[in-house]
C-alpha positions as CSV (number, residue, x, y, z in Angstrom):
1,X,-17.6,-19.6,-33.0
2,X,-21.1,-17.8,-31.5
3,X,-21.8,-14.6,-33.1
4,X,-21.9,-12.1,-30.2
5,X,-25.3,-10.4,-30.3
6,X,-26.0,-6.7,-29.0
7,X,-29.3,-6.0,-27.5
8,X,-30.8,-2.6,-27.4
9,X,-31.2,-1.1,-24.1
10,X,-35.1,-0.9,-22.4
11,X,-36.7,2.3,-22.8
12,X,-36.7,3.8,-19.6
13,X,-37.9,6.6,-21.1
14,X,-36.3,10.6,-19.9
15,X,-34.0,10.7,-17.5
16,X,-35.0,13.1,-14.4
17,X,-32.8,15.0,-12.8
18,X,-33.1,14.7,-8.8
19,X,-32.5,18.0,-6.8
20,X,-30.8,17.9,-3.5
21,X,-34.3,20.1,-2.2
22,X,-36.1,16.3,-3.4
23,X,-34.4,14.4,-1.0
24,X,-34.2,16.8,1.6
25,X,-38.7,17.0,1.2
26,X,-38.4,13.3,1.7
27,X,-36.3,12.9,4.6
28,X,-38.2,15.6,6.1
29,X,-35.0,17.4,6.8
30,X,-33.6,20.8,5.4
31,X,-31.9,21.0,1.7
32,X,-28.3,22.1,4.5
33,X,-28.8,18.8,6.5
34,X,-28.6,16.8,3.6
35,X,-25.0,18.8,2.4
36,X,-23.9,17.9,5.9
37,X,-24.8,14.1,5.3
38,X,-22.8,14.5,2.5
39,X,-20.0,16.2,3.0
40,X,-19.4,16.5,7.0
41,X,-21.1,13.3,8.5
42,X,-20.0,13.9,12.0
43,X,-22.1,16.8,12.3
44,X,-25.2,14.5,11.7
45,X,-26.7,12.1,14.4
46,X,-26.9,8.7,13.0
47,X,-30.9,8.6,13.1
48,X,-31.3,11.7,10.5
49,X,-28.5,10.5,8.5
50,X,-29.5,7.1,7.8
51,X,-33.1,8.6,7.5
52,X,-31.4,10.9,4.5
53,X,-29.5,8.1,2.8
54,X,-32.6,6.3,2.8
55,X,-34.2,9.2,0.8
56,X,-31.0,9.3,-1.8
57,X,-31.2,5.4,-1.8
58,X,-35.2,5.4,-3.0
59,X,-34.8,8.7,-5.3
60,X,-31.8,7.1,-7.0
61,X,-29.6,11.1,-6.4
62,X,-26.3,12.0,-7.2
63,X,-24.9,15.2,-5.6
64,X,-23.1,17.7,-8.0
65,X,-19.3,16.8,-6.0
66,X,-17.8,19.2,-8.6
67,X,-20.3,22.6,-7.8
68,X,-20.2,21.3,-4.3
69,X,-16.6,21.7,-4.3
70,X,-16.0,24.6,-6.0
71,X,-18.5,26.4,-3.5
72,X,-17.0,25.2,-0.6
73,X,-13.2,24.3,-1.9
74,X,-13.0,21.2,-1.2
75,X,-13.3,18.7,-3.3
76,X,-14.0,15.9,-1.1
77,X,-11.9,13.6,-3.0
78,X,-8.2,11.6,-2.0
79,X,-5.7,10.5,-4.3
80,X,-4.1,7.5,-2.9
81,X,-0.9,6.1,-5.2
82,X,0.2,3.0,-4.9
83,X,2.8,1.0,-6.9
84,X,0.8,-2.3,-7.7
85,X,-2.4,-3.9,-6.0
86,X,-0.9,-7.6,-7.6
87,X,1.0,-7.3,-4.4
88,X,-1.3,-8.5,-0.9
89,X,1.4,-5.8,0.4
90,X,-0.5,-2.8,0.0
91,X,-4.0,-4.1,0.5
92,X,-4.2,-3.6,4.2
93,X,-2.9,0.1,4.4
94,X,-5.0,1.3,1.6
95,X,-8.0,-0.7,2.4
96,X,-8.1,0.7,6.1
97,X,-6.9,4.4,4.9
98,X,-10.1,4.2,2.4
99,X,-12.6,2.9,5.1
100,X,-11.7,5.6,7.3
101,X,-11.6,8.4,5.1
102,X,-14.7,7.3,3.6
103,X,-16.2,7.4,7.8
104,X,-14.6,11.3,7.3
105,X,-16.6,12.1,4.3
106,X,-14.0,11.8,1.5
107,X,-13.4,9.3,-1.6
108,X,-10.7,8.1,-2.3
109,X,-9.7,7.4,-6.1
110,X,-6.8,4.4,-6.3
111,X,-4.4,5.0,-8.6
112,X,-1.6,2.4,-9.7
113,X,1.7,4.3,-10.6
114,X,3.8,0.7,-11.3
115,X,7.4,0.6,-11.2
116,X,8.5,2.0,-14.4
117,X,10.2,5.7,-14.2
118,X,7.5,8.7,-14.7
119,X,5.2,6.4,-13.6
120,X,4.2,8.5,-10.5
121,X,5.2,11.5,-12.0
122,X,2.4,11.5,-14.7
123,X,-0.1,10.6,-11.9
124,X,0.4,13.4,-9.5
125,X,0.4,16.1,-12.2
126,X,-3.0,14.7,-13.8
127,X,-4.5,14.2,-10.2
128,X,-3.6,17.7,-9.3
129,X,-5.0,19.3,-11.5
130,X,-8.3,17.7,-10.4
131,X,-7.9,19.6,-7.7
132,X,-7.7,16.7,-4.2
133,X,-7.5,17.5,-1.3
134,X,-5.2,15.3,0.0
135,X,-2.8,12.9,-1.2
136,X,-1.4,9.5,-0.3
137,X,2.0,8.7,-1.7
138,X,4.0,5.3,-1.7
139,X,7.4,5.9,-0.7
140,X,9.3,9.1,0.0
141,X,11.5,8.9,-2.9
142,X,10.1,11.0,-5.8
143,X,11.6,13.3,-8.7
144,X,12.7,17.0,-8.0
145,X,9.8,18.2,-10.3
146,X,7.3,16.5,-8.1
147,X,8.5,17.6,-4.7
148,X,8.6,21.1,-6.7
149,X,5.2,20.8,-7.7
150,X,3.7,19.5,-4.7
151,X,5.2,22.2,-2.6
152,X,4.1,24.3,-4.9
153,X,0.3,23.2,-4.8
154,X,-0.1,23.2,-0.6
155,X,-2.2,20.1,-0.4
156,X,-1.4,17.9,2.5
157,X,0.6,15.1,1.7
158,X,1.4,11.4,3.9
159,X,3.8,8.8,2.6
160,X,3.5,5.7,3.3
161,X,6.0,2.4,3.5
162,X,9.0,4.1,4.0
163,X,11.5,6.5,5.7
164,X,13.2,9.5,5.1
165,X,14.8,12.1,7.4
166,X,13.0,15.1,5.6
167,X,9.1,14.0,4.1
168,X,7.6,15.8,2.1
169,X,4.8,16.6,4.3
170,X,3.9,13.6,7.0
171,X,5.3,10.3,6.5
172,X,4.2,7.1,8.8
173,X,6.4,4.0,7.7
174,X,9.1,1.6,8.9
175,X,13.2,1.4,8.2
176,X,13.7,-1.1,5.3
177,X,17.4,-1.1,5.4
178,X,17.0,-1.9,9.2
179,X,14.6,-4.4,8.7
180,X,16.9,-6.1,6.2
181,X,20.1,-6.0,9.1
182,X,17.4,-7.3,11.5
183,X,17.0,-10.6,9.3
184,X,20.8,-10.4,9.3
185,X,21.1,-10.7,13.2
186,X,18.3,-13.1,12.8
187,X,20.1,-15.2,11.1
188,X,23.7,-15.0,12.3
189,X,22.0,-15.4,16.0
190,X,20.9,-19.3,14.6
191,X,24.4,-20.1,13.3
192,X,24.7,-19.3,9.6
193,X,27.9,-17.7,8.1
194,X,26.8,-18.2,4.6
195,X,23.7,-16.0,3.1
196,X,22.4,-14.7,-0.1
197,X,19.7,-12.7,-1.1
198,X,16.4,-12.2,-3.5
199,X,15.4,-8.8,-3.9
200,X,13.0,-7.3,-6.1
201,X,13.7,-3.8,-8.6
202,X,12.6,-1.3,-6.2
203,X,13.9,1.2,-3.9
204,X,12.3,-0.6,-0.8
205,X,12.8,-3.4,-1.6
206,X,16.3,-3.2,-2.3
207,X,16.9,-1.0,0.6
208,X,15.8,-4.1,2.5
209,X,18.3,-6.3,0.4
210,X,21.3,-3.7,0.8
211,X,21.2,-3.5,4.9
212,X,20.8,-7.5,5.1
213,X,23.9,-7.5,3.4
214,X,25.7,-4.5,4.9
215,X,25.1,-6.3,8.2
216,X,26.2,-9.8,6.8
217,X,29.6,-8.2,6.1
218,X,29.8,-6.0,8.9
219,X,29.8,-8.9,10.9
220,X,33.2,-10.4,8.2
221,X,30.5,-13.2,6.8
222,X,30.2,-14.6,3.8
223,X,27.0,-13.3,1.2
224,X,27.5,-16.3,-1.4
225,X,24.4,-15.1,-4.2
226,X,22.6,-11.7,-4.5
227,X,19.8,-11.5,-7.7
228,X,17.5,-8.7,-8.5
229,X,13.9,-9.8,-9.8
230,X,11.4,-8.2,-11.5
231,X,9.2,-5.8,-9.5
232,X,6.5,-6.6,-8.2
233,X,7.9,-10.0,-7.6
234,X,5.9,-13.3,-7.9
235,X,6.4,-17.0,-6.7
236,X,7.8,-18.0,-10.5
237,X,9.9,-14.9,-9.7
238,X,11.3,-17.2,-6.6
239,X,11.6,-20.1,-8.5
240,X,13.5,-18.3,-11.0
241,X,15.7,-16.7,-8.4
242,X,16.6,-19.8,-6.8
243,X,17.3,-21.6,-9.9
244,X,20.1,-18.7,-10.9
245,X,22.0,-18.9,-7.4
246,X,21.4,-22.7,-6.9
247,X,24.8,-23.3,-7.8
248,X,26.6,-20.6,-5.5
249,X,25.0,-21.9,-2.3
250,X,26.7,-23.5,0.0
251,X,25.8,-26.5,2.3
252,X,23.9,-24.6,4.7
253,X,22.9,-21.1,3.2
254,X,20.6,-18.4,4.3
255,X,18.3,-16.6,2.4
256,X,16.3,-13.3,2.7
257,X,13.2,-13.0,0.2
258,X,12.3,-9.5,-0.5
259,X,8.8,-10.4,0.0
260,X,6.8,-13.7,0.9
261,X,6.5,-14.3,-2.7
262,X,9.7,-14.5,-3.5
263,X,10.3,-16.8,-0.2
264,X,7.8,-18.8,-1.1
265,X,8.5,-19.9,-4.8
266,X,12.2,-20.2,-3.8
267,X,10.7,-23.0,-0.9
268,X,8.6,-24.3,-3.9
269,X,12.0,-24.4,-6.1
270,X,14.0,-25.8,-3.0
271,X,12.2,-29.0,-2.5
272,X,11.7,-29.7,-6.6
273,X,16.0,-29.7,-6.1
274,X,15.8,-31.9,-3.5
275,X,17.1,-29.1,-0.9
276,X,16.0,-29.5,2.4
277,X,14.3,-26.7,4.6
278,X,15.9,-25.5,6.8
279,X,18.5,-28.1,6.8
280,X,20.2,-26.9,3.7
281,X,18.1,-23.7,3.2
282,X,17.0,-21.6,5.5
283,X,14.5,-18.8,4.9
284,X,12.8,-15.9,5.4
285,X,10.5,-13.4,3.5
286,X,8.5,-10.0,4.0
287,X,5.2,-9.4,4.6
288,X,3.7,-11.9,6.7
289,X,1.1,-12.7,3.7
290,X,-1.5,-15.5,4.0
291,X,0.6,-17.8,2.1
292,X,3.3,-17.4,4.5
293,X,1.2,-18.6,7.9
294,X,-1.2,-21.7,5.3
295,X,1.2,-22.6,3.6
296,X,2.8,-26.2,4.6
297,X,5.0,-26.0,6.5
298,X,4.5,-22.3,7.4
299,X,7.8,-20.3,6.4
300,X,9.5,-17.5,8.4
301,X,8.6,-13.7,7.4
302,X,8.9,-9.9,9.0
303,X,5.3,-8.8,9.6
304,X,4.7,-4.6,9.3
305,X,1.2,-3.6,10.8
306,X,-0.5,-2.4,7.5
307,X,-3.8,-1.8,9.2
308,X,-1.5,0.6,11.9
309,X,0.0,2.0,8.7
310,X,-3.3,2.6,7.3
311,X,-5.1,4.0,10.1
312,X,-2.6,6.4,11.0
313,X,-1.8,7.7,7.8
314,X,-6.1,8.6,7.5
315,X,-5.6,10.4,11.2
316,X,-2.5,12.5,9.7
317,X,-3.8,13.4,6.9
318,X,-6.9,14.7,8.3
319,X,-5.7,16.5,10.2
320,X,-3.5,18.2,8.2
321,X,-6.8,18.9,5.8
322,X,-8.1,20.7,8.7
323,X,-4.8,22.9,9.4
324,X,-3.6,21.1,12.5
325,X,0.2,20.5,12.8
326,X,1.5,16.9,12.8
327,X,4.7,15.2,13.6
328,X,6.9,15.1,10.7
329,X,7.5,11.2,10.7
330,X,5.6,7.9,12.8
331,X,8.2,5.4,12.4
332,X,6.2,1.8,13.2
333,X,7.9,-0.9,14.4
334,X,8.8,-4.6,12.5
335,X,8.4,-8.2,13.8
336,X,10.5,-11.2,12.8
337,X,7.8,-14.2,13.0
338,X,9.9,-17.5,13.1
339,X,8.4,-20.7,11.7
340,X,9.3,-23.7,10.0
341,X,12.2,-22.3,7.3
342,X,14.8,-21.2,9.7
């Protein structure tokens, strides 16, 4: 085995520190243009603002955020929460809520809260005491000692990826128990009385998985399997699922995936079994993923505009940052994108 070997660093010799009145003298600007560059970009034409980047770029400066915010109270930063990024199926919302807020003059710190209990709870309390001033939340669903201590600290708040009849602050998200009934009708609309279900550990999730059954059985038809994976859920996690159920399907079964992971590694698991698609098993996941349109054949999957989800969720919260009122919920709209499984 090589001996790992440590080099000293270069002597760059003592480190400088560059004022903001450096970079303003280089841009030829005042030391309050380049704040505004800064910290309220709008204000700026785009000429004298690139010409002031350019100046921070060659200087090599890093604004004091912290005094910055203290003087003005803001600290120009976002929390944005999120369960996983393992999952493509918050990528799209957080990478379009990041770009725009970053076009606003904010950063946004990513923070992963998982699926454990506490998980979130730990976060918000250690990100508010850093002072944000905004926050994006996965889910409406949190403990009464966070909804305490978020009404308690006044800083705007959107949820994302879900619904609820009283958000904590502004919510833009879908109906997951709808959706799930949607792939019910789906399904019952092709001819299927027999159905199961893969669904991961987690509120939305199952909320998906409970109205695709509710529906199934409002309708007097038959739900043969039901199995709750791990969360986040991965194709093995599909594989797996399929493998515990195989032997309550019946000869022609359909099955909802709680997300295009799960659909896909139960397709992977079908046809190693020698079960036909959508012959014996039809199927359907969530997400509308990559894998779900390349893969061959392409499967069936409910697509929720991310990027919508995203964008609107930046607009909300800004607004809210600068004290106008906002609609208590934006409820998006689901699409059911048949293909080759059903």
């Amino acid at each position: 085995m090589s001996k790992t070997t440590i080099n000293p660093p270069p002597n760059r010799g003592p480190l400088v520190s560059v004022k903001i009145t450096d970079v303003a003298a280089l841009a030829g600007v005042a030391p309050m243009t380049v704040s505004r560059v800064l910290n309220t970009p709008d204000r700026v034409s785009e000429l004298t603002a690139a010409r002031v980047r350019a100046a921070i770029d060659q200087l090599g400066y890093v604004p004091n955020l912290i005094a910055g915010g203290l003087s003005s109270r803001r600290s120009r930063m976002i929390a944005a929460i999120v369960p996983t990024i393992a999952s493509p199926m918050f990528n799209e919302p957080v990478q379009t809520f990041t770009a725009l807020m970053g076009e606003a003059g904010y950063h946004v710190m990513l923070a992963l809260s998982g699926y454990t209990p506490g998980g979130e709870d730990r976060l918000v309390r250690a990100i508010l005491a850093r002072r944000p001033d905004g926050l994006l939340l996965t889910g409406a669903h949190h403990s009464a000692a966070i909804r305490a201590l978020l009404a308690d600290a006044r800083v705007p708040v959107v949820e994302i990826w879900d619904t609820a009849e009283h958000p904590t602050d502004v919510l833009v998200g879908f109906d997951h128990a709808e959706l799930g009934a949607a792939v019910a009708e789906f399904f019952i609309a092709g001819g299927h009385t027999h159905f199961a279900v893969l669904s991961a550990r987690d509120p939305r999730a199952a909320a998906r998985g409970t109205g695709f059954v509710a529906r199934i059985r409002q309708h007097g038809l038959t739900v043969v399997a039901e199995r709750v994976l791990n969360a986040p859920s991965s194709i093995e996690d599909g594989r797996q699922g399929l493998r515990d159920i195989v032997a309550s399907l019946a000869p022609r079964t359909a099955l909802f995936g709680s997300s295009d992971m799960v659909a896909f590694g139960a397709l992977i698991e079908a046809r190693k079994l020698g079960i036909s698609s959508p012959g014996q098993l039809a199927v359907c996941g969530f997400g509308d993923f990559e894998i779900s349109r390349s893969t061959e054949p392409p499967f069936t999957t409910v697509r929720v505009d991310g990027a919508a989800i995203g964008r609107i969720a930046a607009e909300q919260l800004l607004a809210r940052i600068n004290g106008a009122a906002t609609p208590g919920r934006v409820l998006l709209p689901f699409e059911i994108i048949p293909r080759s499984s059903t």
